[in-house]
N, C-alpha and C positions, 0 to 999 in steps of 0.2 A: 783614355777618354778624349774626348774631341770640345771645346770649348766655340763656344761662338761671340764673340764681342763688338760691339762698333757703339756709334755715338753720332746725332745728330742736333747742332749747331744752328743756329737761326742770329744773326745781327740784322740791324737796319743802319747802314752808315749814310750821315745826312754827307758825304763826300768820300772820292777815292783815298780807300784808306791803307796800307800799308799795312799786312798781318806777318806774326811770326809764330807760327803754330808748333806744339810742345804734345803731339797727341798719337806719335806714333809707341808700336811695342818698341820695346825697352828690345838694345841690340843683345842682351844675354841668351834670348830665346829664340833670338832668328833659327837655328837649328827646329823648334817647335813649330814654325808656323806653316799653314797647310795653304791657307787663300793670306795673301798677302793684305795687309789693311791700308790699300790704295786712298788717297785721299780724293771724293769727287766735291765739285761745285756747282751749284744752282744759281745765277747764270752761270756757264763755263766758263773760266778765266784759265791762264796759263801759272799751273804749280810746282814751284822749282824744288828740290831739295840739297839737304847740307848737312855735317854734322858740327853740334856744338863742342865749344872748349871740354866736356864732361861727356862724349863720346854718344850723346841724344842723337836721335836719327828728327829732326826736323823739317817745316816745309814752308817754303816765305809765299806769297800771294800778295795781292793787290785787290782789294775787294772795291767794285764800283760803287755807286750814292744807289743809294736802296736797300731795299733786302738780298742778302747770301745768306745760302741755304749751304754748309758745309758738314757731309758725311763722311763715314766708312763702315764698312761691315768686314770682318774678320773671321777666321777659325783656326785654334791653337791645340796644338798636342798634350796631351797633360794625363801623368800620372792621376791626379786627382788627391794624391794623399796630403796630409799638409807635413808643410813644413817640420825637419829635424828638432827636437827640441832643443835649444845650446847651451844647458845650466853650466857645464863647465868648462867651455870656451872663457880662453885667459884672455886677460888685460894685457895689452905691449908698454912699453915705459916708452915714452916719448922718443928717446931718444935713438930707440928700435925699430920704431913706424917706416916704413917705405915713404920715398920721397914725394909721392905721387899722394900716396894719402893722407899728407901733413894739411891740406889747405883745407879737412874738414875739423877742421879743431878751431879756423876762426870764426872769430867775431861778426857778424854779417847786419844787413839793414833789421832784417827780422830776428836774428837770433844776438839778442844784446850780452853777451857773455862777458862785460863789463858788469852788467849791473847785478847779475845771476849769479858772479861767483861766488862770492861770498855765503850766500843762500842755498848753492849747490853743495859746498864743502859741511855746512852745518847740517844740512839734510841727509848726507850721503858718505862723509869722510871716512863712517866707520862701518859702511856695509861694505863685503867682502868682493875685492878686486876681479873686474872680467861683467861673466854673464848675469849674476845675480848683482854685481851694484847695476847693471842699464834695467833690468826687471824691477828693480825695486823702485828707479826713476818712474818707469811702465806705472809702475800702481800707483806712486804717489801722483802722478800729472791726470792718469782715468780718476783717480777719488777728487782730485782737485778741481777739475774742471766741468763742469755740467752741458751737456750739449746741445745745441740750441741752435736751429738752423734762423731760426729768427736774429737773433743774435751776430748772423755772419755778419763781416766788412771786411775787404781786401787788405786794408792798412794793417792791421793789428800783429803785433810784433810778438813772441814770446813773455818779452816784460808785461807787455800790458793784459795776456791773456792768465799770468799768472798773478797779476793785481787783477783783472774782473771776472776772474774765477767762471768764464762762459765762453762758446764758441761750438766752432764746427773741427771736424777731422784737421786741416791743415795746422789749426790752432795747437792742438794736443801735440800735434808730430813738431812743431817749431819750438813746441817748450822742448819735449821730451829732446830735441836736438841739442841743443842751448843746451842744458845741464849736462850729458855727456859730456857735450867739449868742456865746461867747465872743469869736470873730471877727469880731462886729459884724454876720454874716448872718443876716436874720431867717429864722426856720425855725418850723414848726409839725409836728406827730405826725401822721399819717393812719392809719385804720383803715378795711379792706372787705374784700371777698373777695380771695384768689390763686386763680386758674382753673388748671385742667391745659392752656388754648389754648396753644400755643406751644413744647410742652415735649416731650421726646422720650419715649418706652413707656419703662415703665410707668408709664402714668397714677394717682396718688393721689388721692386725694380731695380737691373742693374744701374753703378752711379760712378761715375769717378768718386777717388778716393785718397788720403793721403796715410803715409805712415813714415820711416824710417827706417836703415841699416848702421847698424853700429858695425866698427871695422873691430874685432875679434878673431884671436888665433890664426892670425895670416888670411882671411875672409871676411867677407861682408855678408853680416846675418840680419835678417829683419826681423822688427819689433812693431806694433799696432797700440800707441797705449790708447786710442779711442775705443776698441771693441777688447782691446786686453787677452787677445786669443790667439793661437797661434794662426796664420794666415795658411790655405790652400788656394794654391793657383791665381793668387795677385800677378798681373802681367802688368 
């Protein structure tokens, strides 16, 4: 099946402003894509690109005082099926991890695994090592947290999303981060579209979205504890 995704952007900057945009497909699926997801602008302006320290294909700009109007439209390859299920997909012992994947086990602005650990270990210490302790994470953070787009702010950290029990997708995916690593399982944040493929009438609107990969059995498997389902064709 053929996917079609893009997104369009509206700022008003009262001055030339300096952008660093995070909105391309994810380089695993370059092989997938059919129309490339070209970034355009409204006025034109000149858009460079770069890759991040974590291998993101991104694009810096200069948006002038006014409004920019910032698209793309895309089309991707895709099986359509979802995702492998990974119940028993092992846990690595730390001291097994690739070197490469050690830097998701820290501590970060939003993921306080200071304050988490403790909390994680008592929640989780005694479910079974790998795939079923991050699924079990999955259910406790979807039953814990209530979704609320009203409720969104940019700030809010894991800790504090698991003291006010409310939030949007990113919120779920930064706890559900957080306690992994507390667990010793490296995990990293994912951000790209939720499609309406798969999903029963009525259809909503495509949206950006956040979720999660836990590094498991020499791979990186994704987890959603906001929808709690397995995911089909997240780009």
């Amino acid at each position: 099946m053929k996917i079609r995704v893009g997104y369009e952007l509206l700022y008003d900057c009262p001055q030339p402003t300096p952008m660093m945009l995070m909105l391309h497909i994810h380089h695993s699926r370059a092989a997938d894509i059919v129309v490339p997801d070209q970034v355009t602008t409204t006025p034109l302006v000149p858009v460079t690109a770069y890759r991040d320290g974590f291998g993101n294909w991104c694009s810096r700009l200069v948006a002038p005082a006014g409004r920019i109007r910032i698209a793309s439209t895309a089309v991707l390859r895709d099986s359509g099926l979802p995702e492998a299920i990974t119940r028993t997909a092992r846990q690595h012992d730390v001291q097994d991890l690739p070197p490469d994947v050690l830097v998701f086990l820290l501590g970060s602005r939003y993921r306080e695994t200071d304050r988490l650990s403790e909390t994680a270990w008592s929640l989780f210490g005694h479910t079974p090592a790998g795939a079923a302790r991050v699924q079990a994470i999955c259910d406790f953070v979807h039953n814990h947290i209530a979704f609320n787009y009203a409720a969104a702010r940019p700030t809010r950290t894991a800790w504090e999303a698991f003291n006010e029990r409310q939030g949007v997708c990113r919120d779920f995916a930064h706890l559900a981060v957080a306690l992994c690593r507390c667990m010793n399982i490296p995990a990293r944040y994912c951000t790209g579209y939720l499609g309406d493929f798969g999903t029963p009438p009525p259809y909503g609107p495509m949206d950006f979205a956040a979720w999660f990969e836990a590094y498991l059995d020499g791979d990186w498997h994704s987890f959603d504890p906001r929808n709690n389902t397995r995911a089909s064709a997240e780009c």
